[in-house]
N, C-alpha and C positions, 0 to 999 in steps of 0.2 A: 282329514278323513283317511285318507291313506297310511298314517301311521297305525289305526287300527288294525291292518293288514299284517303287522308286524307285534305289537306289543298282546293282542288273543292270543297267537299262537305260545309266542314268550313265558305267555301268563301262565296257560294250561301247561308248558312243560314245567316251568316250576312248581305247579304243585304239582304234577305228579313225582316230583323227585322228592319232595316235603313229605308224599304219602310213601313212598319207597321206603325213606331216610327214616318214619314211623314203624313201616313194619318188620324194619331190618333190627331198629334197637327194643322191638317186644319180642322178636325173634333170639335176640342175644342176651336176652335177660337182663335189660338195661334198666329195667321201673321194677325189681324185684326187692331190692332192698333202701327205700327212700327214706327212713329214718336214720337208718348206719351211719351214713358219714355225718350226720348233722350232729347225734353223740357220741363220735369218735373224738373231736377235737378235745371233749372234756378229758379224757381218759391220758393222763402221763405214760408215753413213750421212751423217757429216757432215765429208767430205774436201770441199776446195771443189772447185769448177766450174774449168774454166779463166778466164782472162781476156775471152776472143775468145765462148765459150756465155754469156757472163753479162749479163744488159740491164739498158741503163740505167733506172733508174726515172723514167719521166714526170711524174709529181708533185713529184719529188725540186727542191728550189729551193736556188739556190746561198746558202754562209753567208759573212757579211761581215767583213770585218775584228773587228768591235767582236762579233760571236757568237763566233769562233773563240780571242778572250783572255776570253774569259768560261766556254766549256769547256775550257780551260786553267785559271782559277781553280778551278773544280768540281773538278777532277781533281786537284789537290794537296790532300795534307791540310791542318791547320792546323796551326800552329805555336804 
């Protein structure tokens, strides 16, 4: 009986945090758009860019002759 002493009180703080945690995400416009993500997944994401949107990479360092027959060698199987 005296656990009820402890587990009322318990109870009623969680749901008040449940009713908080409710009015905080209708506050932050969390149930505004419920079908978006469910047809986002259909939609391809990985068309490229054009040429002209695309930047160069600044770290990107040029390869020299002797790297470019070497990822040539990688790139063929063995024989």
């Amino acid at each position: 009986m005296n656990i009820l002493f402890l587990l009322i009180p318990l109870s009623l703080l969680l749901l008040a945090l449940a009713i908080w945690a409710f009015f905080w995400a209708v506050k932050h416009d969390q149930f505004e758009d419920l079908d978006g993500p469910a047809y986002s997944i259909l939609f391809d994401e990985d068309e490229k860019k054009p040429a002209s949107a695309e930047k160069p990479d600044e770290n990107h360092t040029k390869t020299t002759a002797t790297d470019d027959a070497a990822s040539k060698d990688r790139q063929q199987p063995p024989q």
